[in-house]
N, C-alpha and C positions, 0 to 999 in steps of 0.2 A: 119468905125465908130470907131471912138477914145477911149481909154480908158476913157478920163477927160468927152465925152459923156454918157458914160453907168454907169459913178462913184456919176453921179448927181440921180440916179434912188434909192429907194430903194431896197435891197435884192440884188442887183448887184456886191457886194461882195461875198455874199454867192454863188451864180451862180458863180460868176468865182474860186471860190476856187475848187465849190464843181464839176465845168468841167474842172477844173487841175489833181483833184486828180483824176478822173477816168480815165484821159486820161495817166495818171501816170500807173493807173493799166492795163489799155490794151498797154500799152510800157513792163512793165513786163511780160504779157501774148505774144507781139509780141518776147519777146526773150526767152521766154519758148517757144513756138513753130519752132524758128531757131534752138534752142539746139536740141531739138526732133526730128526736121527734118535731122540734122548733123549725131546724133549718130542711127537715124531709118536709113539711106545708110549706114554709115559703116556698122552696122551693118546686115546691105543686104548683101550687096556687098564686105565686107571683109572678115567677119566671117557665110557668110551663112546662119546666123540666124535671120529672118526679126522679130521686135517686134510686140507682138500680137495687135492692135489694135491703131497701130500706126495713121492709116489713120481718125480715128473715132476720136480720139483725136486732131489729127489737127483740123478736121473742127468744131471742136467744141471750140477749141481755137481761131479758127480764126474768129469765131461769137463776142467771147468777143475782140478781138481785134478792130473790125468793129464797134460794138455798143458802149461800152464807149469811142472811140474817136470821134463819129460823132460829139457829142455834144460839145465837145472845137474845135474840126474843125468848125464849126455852130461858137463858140464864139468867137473866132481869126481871124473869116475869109478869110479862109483857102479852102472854097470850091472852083471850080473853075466857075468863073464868065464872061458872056460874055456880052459886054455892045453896045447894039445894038441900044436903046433907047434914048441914049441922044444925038446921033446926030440930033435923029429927034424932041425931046421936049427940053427945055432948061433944066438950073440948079433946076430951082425952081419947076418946074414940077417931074425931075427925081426926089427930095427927096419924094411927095408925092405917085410916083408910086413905090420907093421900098420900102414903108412903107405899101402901097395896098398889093404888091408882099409876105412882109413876114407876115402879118397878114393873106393870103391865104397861104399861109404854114403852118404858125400854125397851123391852121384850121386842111390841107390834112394828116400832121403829127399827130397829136392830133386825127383823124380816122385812121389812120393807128397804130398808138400804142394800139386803143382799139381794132380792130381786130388783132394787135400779141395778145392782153391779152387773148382774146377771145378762139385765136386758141392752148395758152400756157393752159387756164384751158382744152381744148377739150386734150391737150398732155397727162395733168394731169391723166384726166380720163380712157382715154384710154391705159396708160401705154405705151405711144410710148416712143421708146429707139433707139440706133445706134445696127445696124444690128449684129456685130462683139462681145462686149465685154457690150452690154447692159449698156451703159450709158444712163438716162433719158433723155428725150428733154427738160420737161419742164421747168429746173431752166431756161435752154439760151434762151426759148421763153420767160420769165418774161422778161430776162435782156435785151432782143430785144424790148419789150414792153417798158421797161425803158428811155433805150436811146434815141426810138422814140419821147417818151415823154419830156426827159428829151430836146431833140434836140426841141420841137416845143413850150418848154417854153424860149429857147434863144431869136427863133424866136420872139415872143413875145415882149421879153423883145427889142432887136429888135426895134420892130416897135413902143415901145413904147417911146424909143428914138428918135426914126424919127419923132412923132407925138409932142412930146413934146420941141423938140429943136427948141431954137430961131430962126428965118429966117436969121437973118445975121450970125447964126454959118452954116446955110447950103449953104450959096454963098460964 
């Protein structure tokens, strides 16, 4: 799906900035966690002295790195796709079925971000934290709930692209 498709929508600006900029931020977070992981072996492995809380940090890094890029991966296009369907339907059918496809996406993502939300207030509550140096869970379950979200309003936007483009831009 083309940029000059998704430019004729409204708020298809704002989505694409606002899944730049985050995908900006877990590109930062992806190389705060290379650094971390460079200087947590040296310091293994050179100087004997492993960092406390090394390993709880990463993956909690690597949440935000997974969550705020899903959603510009979702908007670029970027996931990986396997096109199994249009050998057996023609052009004109495949645009209505992957306009079906991401609108049931929305859907399954759109429930799946409200049970992260769900499970982030249960964190809340219960005070769950990483084993080692007690960092909370629940800000990363928000932000896992976000991207969810944030990913199944592409979708969306999406299909409402598909839905709404002329028939001879989809031949």
């Amino acid at each position: 799906m083309g940029a000059e498709s998704r430019a004729a929508l409204p708020g298809t600006a704002v989505a694409a900035w606002t899944t730049r900029s985050l995908a900006c931020v877990a590109g930062a977070a992806l190389l705060w966690l290379m650094l971390l992981t460079v200087v947590a072996v040296v310091m293994r492995y050179v100087f004997n002295a492993p960092i406390l809380g090394a390993q709880d940090i990463s993956e909690l890094s690597l949440a935000v790195v997974v969550f705020l890029g899903i959603p510009y991966c979702g908007w670029t296009g970027g996931h990986v796709a396997v096109d199994l369907i249009s050998t057996v339907v023609g052009e004109s059918r495949l645009r209505y079925t992957d306009t079906l496809m991401r609108l049931a996406g929305a859907v399954l993502f759109g429930f799946v971000a409200w049970q992260a939300m769900r499970q982030a207030l249960d964190a809340l509550e219960y005070g769950d934290a990483t084993n080692l140096v007690e960092i909370s869970h629940h800000p990363f379950m928000f932000l896992m709930s976000f991207g969810w979200l944030l990913f199944a309003g592409v979708l969306l936007i999406q299909a409402a692209v598909g839905i709404l483009r002329p028939q001879e831009q989809a031949e």
